[in-house]
Residue frames as a rotation matrix with the C-alpha (Angstrom) as fourth column:
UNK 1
-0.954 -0.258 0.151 29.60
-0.041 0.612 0.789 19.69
-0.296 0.747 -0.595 22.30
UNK 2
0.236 0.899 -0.369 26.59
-0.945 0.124 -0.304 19.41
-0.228 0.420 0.878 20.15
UNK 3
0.520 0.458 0.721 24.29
-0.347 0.885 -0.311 16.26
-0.780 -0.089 0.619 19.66
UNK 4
0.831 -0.322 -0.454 26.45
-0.466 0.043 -0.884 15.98
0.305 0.946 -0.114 15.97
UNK 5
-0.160 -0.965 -0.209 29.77
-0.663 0.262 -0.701 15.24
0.731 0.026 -0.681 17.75
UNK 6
-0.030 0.163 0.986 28.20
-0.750 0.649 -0.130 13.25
-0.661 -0.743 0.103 20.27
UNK 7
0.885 0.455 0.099 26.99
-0.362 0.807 -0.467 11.08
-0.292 0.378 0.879 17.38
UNK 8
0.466 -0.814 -0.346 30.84
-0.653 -0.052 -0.756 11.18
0.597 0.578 -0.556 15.60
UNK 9
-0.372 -0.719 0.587 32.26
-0.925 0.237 -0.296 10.05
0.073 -0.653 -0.754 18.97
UNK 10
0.283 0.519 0.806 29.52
-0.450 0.814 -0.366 7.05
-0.847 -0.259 0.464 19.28
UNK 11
0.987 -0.039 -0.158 30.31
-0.070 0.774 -0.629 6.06
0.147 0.632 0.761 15.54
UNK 12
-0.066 -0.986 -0.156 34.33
-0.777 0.149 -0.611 6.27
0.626 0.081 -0.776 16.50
UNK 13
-0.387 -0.450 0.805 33.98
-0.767 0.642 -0.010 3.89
-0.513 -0.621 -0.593 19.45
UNK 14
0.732 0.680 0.026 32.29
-0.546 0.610 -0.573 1.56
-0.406 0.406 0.819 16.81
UNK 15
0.789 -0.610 0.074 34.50
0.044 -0.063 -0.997 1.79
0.613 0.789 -0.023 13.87
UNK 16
0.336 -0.863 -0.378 37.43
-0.624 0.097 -0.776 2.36
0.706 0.496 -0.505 15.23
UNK 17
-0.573 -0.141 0.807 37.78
-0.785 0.377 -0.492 0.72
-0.235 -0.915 -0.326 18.83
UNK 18
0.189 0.613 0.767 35.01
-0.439 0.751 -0.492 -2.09
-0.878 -0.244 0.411 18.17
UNK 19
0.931 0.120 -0.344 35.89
-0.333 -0.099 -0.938 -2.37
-0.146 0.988 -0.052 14.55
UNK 20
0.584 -0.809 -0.064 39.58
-0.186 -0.057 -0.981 -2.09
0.790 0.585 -0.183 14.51
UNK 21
0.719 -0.086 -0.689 40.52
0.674 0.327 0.663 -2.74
0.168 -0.941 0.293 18.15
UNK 22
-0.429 -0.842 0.327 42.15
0.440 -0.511 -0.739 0.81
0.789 -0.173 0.590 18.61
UNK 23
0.199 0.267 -0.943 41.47
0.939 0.223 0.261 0.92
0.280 -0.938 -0.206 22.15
UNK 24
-0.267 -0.718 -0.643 43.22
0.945 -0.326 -0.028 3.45
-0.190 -0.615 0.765 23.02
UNK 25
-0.618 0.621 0.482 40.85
0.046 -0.583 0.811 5.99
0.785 0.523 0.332 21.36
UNK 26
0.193 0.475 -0.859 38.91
0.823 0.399 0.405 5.04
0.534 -0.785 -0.314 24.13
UNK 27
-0.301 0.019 -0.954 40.72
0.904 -0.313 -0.291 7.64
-0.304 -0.950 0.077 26.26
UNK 28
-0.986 0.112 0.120 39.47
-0.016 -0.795 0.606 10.54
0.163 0.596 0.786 24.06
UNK 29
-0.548 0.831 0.094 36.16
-0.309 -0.306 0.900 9.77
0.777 0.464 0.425 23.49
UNK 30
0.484 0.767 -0.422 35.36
0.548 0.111 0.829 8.60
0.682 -0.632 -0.367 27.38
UNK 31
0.628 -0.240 0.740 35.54
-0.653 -0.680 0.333 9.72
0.423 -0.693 -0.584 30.73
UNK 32
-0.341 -0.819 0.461 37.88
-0.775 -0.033 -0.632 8.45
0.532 -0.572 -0.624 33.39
UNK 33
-0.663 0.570 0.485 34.95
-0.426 0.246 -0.871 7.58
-0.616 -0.784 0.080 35.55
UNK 34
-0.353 0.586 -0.730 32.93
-0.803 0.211 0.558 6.25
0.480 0.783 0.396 32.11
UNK 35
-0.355 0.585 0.729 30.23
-0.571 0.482 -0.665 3.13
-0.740 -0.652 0.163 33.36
UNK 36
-0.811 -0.036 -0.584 29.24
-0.572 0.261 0.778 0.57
0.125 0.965 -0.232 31.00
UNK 37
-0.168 0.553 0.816 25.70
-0.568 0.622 -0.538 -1.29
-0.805 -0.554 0.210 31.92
UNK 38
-0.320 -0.358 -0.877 25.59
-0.886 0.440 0.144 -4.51
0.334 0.824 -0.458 30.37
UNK 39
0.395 0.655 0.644 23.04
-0.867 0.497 0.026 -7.14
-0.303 -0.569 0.764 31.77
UNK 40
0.897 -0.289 -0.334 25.12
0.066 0.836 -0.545 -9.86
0.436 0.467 0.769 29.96
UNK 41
-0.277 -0.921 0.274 28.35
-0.374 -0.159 -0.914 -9.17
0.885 -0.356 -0.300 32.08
UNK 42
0.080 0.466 -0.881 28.22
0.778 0.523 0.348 -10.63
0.623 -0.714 -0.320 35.33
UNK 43
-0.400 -0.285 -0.871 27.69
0.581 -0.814 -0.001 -7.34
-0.709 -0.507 0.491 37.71
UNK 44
0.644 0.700 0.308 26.35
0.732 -0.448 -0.514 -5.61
-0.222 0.557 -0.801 34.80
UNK 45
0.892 -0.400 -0.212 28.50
-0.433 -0.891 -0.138 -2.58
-0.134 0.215 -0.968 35.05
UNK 46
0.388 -0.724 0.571 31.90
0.771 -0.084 -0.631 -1.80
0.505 0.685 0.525 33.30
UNK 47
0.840 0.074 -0.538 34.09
0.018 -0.994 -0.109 0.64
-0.542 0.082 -0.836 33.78
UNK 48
0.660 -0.191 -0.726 36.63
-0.684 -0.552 -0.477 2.28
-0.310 0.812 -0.495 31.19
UNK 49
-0.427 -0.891 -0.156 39.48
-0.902 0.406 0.149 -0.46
-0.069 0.204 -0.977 31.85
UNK 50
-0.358 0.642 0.678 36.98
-0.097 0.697 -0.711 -3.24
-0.929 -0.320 -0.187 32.14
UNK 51
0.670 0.645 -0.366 35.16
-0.298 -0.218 -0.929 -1.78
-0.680 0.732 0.046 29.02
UNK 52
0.208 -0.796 -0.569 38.35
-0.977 -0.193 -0.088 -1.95
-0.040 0.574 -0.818 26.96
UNK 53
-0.661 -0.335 0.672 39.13
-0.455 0.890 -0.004 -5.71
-0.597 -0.308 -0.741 28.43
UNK 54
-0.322 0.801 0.505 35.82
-0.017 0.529 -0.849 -6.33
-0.947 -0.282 -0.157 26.84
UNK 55
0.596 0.433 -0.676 36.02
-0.581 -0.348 -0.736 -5.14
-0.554 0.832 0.044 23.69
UNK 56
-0.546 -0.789 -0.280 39.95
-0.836 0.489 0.250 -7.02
-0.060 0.371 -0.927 23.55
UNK 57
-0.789 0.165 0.591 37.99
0.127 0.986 -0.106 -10.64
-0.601 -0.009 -0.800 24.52
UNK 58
0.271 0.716 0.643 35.15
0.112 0.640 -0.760 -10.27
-0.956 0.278 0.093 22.41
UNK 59
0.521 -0.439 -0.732 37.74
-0.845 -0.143 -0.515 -9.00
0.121 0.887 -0.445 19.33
UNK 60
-0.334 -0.875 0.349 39.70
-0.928 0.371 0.041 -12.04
-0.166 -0.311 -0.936 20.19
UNK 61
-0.581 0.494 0.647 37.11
0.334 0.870 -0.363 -14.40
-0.742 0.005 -0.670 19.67
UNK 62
0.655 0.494 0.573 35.70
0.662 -0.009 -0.749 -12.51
-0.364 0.870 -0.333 16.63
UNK 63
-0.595 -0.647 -0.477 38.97
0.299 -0.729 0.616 -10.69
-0.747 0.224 0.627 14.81
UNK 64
-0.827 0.021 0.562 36.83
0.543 -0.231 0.807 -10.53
0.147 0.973 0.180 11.87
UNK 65
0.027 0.855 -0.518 34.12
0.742 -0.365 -0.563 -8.18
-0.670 -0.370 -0.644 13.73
UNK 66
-0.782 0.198 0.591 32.32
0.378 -0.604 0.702 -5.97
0.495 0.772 0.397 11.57
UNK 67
-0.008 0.857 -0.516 29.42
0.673 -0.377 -0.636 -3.59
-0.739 -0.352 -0.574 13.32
UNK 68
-0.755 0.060 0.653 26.81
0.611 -0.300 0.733 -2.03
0.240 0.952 0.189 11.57
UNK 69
-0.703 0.529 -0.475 25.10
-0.018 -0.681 -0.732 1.29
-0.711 -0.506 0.488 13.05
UNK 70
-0.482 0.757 0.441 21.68
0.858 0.305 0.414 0.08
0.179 0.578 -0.797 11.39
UNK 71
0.567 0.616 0.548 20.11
0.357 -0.782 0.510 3.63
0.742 -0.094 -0.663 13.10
UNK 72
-0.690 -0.587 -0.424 21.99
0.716 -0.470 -0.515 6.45
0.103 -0.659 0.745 15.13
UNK 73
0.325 0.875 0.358 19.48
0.736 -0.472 0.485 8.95
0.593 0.106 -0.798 16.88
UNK 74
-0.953 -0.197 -0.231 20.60
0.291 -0.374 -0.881 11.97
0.087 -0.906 0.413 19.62
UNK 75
0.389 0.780 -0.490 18.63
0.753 0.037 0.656 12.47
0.530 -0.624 -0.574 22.21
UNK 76
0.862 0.311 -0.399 18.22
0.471 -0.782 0.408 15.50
-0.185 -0.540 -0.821 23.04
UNK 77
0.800 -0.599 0.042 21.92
-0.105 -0.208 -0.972 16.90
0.591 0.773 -0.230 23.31
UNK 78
-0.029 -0.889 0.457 23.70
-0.997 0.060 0.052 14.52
-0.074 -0.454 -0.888 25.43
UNK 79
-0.165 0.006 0.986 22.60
-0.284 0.957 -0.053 11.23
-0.944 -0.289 -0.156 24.58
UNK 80
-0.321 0.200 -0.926 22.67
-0.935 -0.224 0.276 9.10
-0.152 0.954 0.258 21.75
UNK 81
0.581 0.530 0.617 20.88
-0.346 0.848 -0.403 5.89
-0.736 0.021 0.676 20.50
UNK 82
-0.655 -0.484 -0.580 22.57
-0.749 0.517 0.415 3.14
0.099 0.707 -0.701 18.25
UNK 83
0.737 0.608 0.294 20.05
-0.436 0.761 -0.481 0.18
-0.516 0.226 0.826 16.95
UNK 84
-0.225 -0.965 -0.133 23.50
-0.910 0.159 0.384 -2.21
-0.349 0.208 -0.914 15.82
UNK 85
0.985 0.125 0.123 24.05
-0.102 0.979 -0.174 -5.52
-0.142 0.159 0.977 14.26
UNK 86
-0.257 -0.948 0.189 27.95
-0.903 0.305 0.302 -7.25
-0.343 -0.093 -0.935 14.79
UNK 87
0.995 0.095 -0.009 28.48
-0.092 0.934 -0.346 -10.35
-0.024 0.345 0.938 12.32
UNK 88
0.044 -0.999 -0.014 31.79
-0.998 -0.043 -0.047 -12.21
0.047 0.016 -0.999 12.80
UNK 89
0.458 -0.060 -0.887 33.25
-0.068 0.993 -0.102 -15.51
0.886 0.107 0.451 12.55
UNK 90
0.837 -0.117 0.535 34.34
-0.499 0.239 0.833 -17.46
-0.226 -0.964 0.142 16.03
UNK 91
0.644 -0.725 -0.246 38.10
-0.231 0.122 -0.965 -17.84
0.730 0.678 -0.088 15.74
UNK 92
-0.719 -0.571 0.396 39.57
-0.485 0.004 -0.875 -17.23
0.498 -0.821 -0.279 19.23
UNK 93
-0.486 0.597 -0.638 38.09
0.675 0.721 0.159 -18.60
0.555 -0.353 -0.753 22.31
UNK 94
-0.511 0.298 0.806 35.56
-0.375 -0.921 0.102 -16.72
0.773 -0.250 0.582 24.21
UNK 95
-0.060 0.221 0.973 34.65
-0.945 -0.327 0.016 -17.09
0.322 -0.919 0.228 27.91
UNK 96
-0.117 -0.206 0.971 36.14
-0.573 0.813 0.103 -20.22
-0.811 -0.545 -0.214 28.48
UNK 97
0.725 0.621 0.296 34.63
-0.239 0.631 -0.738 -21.76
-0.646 0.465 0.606 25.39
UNK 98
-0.592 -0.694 0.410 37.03
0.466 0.121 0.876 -23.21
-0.657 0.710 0.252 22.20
UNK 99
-0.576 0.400 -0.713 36.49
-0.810 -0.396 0.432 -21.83
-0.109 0.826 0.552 18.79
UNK 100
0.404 0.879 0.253 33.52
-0.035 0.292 -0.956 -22.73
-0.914 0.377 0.148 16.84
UNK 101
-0.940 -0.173 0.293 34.59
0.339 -0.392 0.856 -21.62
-0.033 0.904 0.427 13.58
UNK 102
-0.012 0.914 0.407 30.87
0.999 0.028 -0.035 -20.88
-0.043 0.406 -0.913 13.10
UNK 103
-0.824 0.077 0.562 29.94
0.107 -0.952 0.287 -17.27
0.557 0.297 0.776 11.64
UNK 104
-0.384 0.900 -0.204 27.25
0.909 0.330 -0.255 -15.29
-0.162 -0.283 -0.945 13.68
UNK 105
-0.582 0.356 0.731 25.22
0.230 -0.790 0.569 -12.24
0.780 0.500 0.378 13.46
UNK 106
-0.365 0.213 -0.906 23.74
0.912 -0.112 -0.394 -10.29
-0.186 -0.971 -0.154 16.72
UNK 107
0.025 0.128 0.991 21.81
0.337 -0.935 0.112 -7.24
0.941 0.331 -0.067 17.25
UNK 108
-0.171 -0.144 -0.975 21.91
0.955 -0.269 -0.128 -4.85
-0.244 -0.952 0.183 20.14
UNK 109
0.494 0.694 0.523 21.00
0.556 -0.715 0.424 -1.40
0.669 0.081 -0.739 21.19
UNK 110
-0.445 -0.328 -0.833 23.35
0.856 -0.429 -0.288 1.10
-0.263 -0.842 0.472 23.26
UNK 111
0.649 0.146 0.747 22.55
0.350 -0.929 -0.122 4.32
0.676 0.340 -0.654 24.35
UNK 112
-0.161 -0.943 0.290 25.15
0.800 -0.297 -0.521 6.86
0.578 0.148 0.803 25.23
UNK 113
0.764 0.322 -0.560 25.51
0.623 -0.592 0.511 9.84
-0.167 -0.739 -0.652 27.73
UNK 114
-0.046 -0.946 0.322 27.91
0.917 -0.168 -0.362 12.20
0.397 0.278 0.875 27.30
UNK 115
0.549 -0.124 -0.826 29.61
0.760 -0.337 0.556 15.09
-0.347 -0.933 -0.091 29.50
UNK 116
0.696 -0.591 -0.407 31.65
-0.515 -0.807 0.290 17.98
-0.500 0.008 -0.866 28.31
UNK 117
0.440 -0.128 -0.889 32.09
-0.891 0.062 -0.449 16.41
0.113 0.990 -0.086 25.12
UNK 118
-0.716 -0.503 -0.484 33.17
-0.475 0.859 -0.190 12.61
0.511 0.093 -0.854 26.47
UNK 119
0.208 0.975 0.078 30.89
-0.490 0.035 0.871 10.08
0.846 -0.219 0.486 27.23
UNK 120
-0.255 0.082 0.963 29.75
-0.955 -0.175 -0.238 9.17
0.149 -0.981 0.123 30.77
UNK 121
-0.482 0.343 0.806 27.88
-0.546 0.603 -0.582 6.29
-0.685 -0.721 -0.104 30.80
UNK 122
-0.592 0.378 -0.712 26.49
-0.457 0.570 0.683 3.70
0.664 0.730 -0.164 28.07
UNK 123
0.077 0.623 0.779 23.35
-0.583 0.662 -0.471 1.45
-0.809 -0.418 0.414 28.80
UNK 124
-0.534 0.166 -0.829 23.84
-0.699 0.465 0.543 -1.57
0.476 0.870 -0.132 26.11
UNK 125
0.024 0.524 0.852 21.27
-0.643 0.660 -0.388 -4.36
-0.766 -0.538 0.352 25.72
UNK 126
-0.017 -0.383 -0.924 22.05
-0.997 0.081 -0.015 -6.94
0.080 0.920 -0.383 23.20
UNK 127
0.650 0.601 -0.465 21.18
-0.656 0.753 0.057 -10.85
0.384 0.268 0.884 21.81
UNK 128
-0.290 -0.811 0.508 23.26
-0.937 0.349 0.023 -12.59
-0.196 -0.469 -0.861 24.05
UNK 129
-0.059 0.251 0.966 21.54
-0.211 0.943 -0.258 -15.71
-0.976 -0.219 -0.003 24.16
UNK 130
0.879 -0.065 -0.472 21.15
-0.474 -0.222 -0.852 -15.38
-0.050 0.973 -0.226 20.16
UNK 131
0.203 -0.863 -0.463 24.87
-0.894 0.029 -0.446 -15.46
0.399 0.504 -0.766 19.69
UNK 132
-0.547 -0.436 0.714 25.30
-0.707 0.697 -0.116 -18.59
-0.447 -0.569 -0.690 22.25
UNK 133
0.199 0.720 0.665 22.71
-0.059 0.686 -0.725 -20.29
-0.978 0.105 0.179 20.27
UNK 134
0.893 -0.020 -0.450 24.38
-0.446 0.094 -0.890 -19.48
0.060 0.995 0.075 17.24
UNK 135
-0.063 -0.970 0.235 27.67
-0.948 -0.016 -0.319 -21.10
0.313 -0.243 -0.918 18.67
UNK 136
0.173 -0.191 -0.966 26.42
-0.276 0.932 -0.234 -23.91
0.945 0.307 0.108 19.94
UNK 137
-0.731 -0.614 0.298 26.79
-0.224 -0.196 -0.955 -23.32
0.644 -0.765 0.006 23.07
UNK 138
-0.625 0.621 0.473 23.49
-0.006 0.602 -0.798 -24.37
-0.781 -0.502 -0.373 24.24
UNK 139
-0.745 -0.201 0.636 20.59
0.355 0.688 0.633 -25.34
-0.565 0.698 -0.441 22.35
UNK 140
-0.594 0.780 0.197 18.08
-0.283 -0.432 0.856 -23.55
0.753 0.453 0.477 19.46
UNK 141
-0.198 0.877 0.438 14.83
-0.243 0.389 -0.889 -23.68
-0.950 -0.282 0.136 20.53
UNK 142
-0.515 0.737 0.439 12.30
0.853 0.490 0.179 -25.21
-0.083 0.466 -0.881 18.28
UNK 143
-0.904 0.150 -0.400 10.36
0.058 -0.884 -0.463 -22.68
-0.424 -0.442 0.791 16.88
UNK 144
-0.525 0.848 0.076 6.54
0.524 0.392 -0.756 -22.02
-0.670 -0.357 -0.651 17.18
UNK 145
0.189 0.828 0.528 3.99
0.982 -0.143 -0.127 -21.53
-0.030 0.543 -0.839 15.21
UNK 146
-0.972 -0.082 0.220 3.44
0.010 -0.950 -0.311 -17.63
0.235 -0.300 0.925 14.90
UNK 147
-0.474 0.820 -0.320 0.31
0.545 -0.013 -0.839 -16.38
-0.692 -0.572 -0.441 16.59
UNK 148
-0.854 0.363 0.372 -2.67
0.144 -0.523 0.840 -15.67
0.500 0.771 0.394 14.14
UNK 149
-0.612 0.619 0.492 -5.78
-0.791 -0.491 -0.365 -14.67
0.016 -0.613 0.790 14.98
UNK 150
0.442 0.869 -0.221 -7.06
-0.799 0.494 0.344 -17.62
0.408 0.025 0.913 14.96
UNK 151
0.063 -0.425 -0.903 -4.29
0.792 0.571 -0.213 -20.07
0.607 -0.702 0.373 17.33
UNK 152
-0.688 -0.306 0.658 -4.41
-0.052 -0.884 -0.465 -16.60
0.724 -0.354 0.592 19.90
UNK 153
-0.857 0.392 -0.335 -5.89
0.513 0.576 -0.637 -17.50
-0.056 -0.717 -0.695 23.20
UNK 154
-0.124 0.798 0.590 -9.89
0.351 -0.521 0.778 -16.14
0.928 0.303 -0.215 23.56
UNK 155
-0.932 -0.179 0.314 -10.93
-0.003 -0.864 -0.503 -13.70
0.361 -0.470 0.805 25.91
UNK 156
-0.386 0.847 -0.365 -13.67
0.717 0.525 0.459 -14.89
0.580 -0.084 -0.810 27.86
C-alpha cells in the first residue's frame, strides 16, 4: 500500500466509523491484533474490540459527532498524522455521567501505523480535560493573564 491509501483508510475510520458509527468497517481497515494508545483510557491501550466499544460510548453520548481532519500528513509510507477537531452535542450519557445537553468542541492528534495495507497501531492524544470542562464535569479554570515581556519572570 502506498502512503495515499494509508491516508484514505485514516480518513474512512473518521468519516465513516467515527462519523457514522459503521463499525464494522473497522475490520477492513485494521488488523486483528490493531492497539489503540490512549492516555485518557484507563490502561491506555485498546485493542480492535475495545476500540470499537469506544467509538459506540463516545457516539452514544455525542450522536451528533462531526470530526474534522483539520491536517492529514504520511509519514514516510506507513504512518500517518491527523491534527482533528470533534464538535458534538451531549445527548447520551457518557462514563457514568447524565446528559448535559451542552455542545462541545475538542481537538486531538492521532497518528497511525499501518501493515500490509491495515493499520497496526494508533497513538491518539487528545483534550480530554477540555471536553470535561466543557461539560461541566469539573471546573474551568480562571484564566491568566498571558505572558508579555514584561509580567515574564527575569533571569538573574
Amino acid at each position: 500500500m502506498t502512503a495515499a491509501d494509508n491516508i484514505a483508510n485514516t480518513r474512512r475510520v473518521f468519516d465513516e466509523c467515527w462519523g457514522k458509527g459503521s463499525l464494522d468497517v473497522l475490520n477492513d481497515l485494521l488488523s486483528a491484533d490493531y492497539i489503540e494508545h490512549d492516555p485518557s483510557i484507563p490502561g491506555g491501550l485498546l485493542n480492535l474490540d475495545a476500540f470499537k466499544q469506544n467509538i459506540l460510548m463516545y457516539r452514544t453520548a455525542f450522536p451528533d459527532v462531526q470530526f474534522t481532519l483539520d491536517e492529514v500528513s504520511a509519514v514516510g509510507d506507513n504512518q500517518v498524522i491527523v491534527r482533528w477537531t470533534a464538535r458534538g452535542t451531549n445527548t447520551g450519557p457518557l462514563l457514568g455521567m447524565p446528559p448535559t445537553g451542552k455542545a462541545s468542541t475538542v481537538t486531538g492528534l492521532t497518528l497511525s501505523r499501518y501493515e500490509n495495507g491495515k493499520g497496526v497501531e494508533a497513538y491518539t492524544n487528545w483534550d480530554t480535560f477540555g471536553l470535561l470542562q466543557q461539560l461541566g464535569a469539573i471546573p474551568a479554570m480562571t484564566p491568566q493573564p498571558s505572558m508579555t515581556a514584561d509580567t515574564r519572570p527575569q533571569a538573574h
